[in-house]
N, C-alpha and C positions, 0 to 999 in steps of 0.2 A: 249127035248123041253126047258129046263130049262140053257140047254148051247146055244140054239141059243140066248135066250132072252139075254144071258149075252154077248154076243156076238156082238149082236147087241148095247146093252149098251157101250162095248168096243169102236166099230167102231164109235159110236155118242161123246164120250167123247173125242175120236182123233180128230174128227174132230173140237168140238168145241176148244179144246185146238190149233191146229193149226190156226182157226180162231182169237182167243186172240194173238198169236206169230205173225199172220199178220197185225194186225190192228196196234199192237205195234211198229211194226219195219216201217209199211207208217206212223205212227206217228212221229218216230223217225226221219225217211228222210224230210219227211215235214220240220219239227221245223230247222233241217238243213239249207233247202233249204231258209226257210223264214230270218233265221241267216244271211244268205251269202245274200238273198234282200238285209236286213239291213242293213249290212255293207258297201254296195256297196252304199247305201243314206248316210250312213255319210261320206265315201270317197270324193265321189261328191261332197256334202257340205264345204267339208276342203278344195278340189280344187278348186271351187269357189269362195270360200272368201279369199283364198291362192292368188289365180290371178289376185284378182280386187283391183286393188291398186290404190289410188285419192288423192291427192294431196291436204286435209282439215285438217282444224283443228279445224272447226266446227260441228255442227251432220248433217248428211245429210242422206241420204237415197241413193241407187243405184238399180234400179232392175234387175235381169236378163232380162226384156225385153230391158231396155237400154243399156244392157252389148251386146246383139245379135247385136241391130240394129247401135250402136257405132264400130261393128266387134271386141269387145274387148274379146267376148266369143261365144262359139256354144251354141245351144239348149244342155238341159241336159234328157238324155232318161232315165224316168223312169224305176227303176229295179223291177216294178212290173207290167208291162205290155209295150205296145210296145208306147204307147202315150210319148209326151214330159213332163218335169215338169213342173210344172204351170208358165209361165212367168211373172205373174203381180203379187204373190205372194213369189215368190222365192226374195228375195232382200239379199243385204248387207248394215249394217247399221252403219255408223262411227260417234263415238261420243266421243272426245277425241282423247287417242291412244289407243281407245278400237273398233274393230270390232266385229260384231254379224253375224250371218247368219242365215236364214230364208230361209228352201227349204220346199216345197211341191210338194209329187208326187203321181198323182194320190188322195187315200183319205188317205196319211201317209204323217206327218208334222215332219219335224225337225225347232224348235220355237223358235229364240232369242237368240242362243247359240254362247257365247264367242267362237270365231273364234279356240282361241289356246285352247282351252279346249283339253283333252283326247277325252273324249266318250261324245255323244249326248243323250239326251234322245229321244226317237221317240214316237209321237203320233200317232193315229188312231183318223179323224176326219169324224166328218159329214161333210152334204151341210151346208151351210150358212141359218140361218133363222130368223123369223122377231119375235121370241120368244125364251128363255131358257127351254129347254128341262131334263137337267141333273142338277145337283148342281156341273158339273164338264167342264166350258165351255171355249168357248175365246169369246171376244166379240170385233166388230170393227165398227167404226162407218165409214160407203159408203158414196161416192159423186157420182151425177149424173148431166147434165144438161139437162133443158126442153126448150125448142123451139116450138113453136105453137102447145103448149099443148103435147108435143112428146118427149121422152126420146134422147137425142143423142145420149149414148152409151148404147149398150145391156144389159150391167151390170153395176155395182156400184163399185169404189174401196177409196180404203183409199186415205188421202187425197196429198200426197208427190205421188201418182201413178196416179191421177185425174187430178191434175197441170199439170203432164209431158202430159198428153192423151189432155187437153182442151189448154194450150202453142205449142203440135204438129200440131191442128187443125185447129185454129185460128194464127197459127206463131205470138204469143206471148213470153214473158217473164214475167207472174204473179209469185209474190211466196207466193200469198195468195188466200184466193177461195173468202175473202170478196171484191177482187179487181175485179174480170172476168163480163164482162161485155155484154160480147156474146152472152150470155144465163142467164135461171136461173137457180141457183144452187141448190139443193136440196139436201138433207141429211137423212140418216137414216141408225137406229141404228143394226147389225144383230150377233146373237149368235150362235154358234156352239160350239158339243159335241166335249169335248179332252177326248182319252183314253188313257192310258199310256199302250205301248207294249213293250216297249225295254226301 
């Protein structure tokens, strides 16, 4: 009686031990697999701003939505799922002779990273919100326009990404939002969680 019970304690401690040795090693592959995401975002990113080359010597802004519809770049597919990366936030930013690059894909941000750098840091962000949530945030102030009381565009973007969206619409040339005459402009302020993952 006294050998089956230990017996039975044997086969329970095999098992849990090989439960521990599995958990470990899908641990193990994961953190991997999530590695090689990452990498694959900051590749992107360096090819991006590797390729978009402008002709300034002032700061300017470039987004990848203008990089697609210029045909100077393709969409960039996120390496964490099968969507593209965000077009109106992915930009490149030249100020001087310094470039930045700005990619988001999905809810992982690479944020204002000197172009020639080595290594990026990558975030984990939230949605955008009309409040600060963490004491660890970004915060950007949106443009929209109204028209008989009605938003034009679905969402709100910064204001060098709002010009290009209200100048498409209207076939204008503003390069100020106090000048657009179209509409009313509206503003407001939105925060979101940054986490550092990489």
């Amino acid at each position: 009686m006294n050998n089956r019970g230990f017996a039975k304690f044997e086969v329970l401690t095999v098992i849990v031990l090989l439960a521990v040795i599995i958990t470990f090693l899908l641990t193990s592959v994961l953190k991997a697999v999530n590695n090689q995401k990452f990498n694959l975002m900051v590749t992107d990113a360096k090819n991006f701003s590797k390729n978009i080359v402008i002709d300034t010597t002032d700061s300017s802004v470039y987004y990848l939505r203008d990089a697609i519809k210029d045909e100077l770049y393709d969409n960039i597919r996120s390496p964490f799922s099968s969507n593209n990366c965000d077009v109106n936030e992915s930009k490149i930013e030249f100020n001087g002779t310094e470039k930045y690059v700005t990619l988001k894909c999905d809810k992982y941000l690479i944020y204002n990273e000197v172009s020639s750098n080595d290594n990026f840091s990558i975030y984990k962000v939230s949605k955008w919100l009309s409040s600060k949530n963490s004491d660890n945030y970004q915060k950007m102030v949106g443009y929209n326009c109204e028209k008989d009381g009605k938003k034009v565009f679905k969402e709100y973007y910064e204001e060098a990404n709002f010009l290009n969206y209200v100048n498409e619409m209207y076939d204008k040339e503003y390069f100020s939002v106090k000048d657009i005459k179209e509409c009313s402009v509206v503003q407001k302020t939105f925060f979101r969680d940054l986490k550092v993952v990489r």
